[in-house]
C-alpha positions in Angstrom: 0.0 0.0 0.0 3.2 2.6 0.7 4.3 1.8 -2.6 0.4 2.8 -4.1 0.2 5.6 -2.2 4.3 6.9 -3.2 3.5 6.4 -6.7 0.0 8.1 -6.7 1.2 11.4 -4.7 4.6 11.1 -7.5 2.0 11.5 -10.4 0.6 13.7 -9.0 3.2 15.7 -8.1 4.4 15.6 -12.0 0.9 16.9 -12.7 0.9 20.1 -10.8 4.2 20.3 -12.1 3.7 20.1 -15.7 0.5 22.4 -14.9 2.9 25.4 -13.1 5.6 24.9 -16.0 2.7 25.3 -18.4 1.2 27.9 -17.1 4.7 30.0 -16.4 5.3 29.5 -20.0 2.2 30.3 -21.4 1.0 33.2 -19.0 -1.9 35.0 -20.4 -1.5 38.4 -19.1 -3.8 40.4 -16.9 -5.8 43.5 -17.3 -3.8 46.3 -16.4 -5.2 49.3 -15.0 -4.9 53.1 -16.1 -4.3 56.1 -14.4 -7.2 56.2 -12.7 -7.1 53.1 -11.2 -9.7 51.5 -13.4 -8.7 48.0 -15.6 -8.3 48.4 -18.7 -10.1 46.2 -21.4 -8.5 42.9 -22.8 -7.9 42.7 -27.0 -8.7 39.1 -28.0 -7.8 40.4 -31.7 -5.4 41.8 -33.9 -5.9 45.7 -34.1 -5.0 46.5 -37.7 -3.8 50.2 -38.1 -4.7 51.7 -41.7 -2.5 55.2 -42.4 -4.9 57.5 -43.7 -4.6 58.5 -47.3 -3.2 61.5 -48.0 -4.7 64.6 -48.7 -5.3 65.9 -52.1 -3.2 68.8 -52.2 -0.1 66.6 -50.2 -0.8 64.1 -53.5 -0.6 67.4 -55.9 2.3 68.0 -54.0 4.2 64.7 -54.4 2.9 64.2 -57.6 4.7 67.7 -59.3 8.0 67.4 -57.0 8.3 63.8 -58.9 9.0 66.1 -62.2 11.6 68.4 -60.3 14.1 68.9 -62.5 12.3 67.7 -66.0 13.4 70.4 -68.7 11.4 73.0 -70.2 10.0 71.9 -73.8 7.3 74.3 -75.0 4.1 72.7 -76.3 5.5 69.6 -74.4 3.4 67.7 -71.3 5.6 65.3 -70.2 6.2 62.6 -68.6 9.8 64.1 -68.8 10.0 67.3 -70.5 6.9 69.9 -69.8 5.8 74.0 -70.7 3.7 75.2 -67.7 0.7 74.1 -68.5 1.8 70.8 -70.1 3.3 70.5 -66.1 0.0 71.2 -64.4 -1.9 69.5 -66.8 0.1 65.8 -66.5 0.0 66.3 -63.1 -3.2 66.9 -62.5 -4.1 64.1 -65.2 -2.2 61.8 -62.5 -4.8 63.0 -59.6 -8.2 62.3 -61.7 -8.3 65.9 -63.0 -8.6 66.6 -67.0 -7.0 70.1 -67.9 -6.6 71.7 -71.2 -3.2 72.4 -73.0 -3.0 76.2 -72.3 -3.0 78.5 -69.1 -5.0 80.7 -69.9 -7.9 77.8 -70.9 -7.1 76.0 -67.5 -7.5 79.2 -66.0 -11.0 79.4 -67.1 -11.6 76.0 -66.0 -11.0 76.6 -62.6 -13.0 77.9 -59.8 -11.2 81.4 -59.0 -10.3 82.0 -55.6 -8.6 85.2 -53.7 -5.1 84.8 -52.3 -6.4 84.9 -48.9 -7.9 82.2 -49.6 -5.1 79.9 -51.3 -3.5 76.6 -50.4 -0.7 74.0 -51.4 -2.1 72.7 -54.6 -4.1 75.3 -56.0 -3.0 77.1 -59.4 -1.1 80.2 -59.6 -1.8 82.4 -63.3 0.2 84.8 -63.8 -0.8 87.8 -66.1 -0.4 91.4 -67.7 -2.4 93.5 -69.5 -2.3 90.8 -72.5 -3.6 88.2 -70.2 -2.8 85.4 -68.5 0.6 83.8 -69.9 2.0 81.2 -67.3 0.8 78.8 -64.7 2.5 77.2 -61.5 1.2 75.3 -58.5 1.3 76.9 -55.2 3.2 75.3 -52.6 2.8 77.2 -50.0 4.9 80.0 -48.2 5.3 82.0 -51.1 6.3 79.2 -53.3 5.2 77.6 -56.7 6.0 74.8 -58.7 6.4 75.8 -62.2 8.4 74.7 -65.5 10.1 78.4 -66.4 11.0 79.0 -69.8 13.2 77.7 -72.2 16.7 76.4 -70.5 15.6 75.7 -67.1 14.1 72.7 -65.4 10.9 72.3 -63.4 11.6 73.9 -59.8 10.1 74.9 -57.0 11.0 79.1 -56.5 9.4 81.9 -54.9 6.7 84.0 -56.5 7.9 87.0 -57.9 5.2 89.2 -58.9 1.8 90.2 -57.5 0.4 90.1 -61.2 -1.5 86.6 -60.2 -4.8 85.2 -59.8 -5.4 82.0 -58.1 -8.0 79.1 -59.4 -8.7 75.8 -57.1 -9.1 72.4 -58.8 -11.3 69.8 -56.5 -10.0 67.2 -54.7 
């Protein structure tokens, strides 16, 4: 009978064992609490995180800086060589948007704002007592994206007149 009773209490000694071991390795954590004091609730899923998608005029933004440095071809609209328009008109093209092939025609299909009320993205037309004669993007602070004339490369530089209206394409 000692050697029933030795054997039963070694099982089940190996039991509780393997049952401690088992549950050291696999711990399942306990609610923790907050500041407050109070617990906090248990995930029994995976939390997936989507990024949001980016605004419209951070992908007008992106989509003209991928140009930077393209050379100025007049009558040309890319994808590697652009006038003005033929810059704003690919890159809006890229976004959804259909332009025409001239500034002063994209001009008059926008919806004309004041400079007050401007923001990275919108269309910058600059013009004299002729009319309107060159296009950029604004990129804020003071800036534009624009292909220049002849010789020079798409760039982003600071406006230099006044002589400007402003037109909004929708997002």
């Amino acid at each position: 009978m000692y050697t029933t009773t030795r054997r039963t209490f070694t099982r089940a000694s190996t039991i509780v064992g393997a049952v401690l071991l088992a549950a050291t390795v696999f711990s399942i954590a306990a609610p923790t609490a907050d500041a407050t004091g109070a617990p906090a609730a248990t995930r029994t899923s995976t939390t997936v995180v989507h990024k949001p998608k980016p605004s419209f005029d951070a992908r007008v933004m992106s989509t003209v800086a991928s140009r930077r440095g393209s050379p100025y071809v007049y009558g040309a609209s890319g994808p590697h060589r652009f006038d003005c328009s033929g810059l704003t008109m690919w890159t809006f093209r890229r976004l959804g948007h259909r332009l025409p092939h001239s500034a002063a025609a994209q001009y008059g299909r926008t919806r004309h704002i004041r400079a007050s009320q401007r923001r990275r993205g919108d269309l910058v037309f600059f013009h004299d007592s002729s009319g309107i004669y060159h296009v950029g993007i604004y990129a804020g602070h003071n800036q534009i994206w624009h292909a220049p004339y002849p010789g020079q490369r798409v760039r982003k530089e600071r406006l230099w007149t006044s002589a400007v209206y402003y037109g909004r394409i929708r997002g």
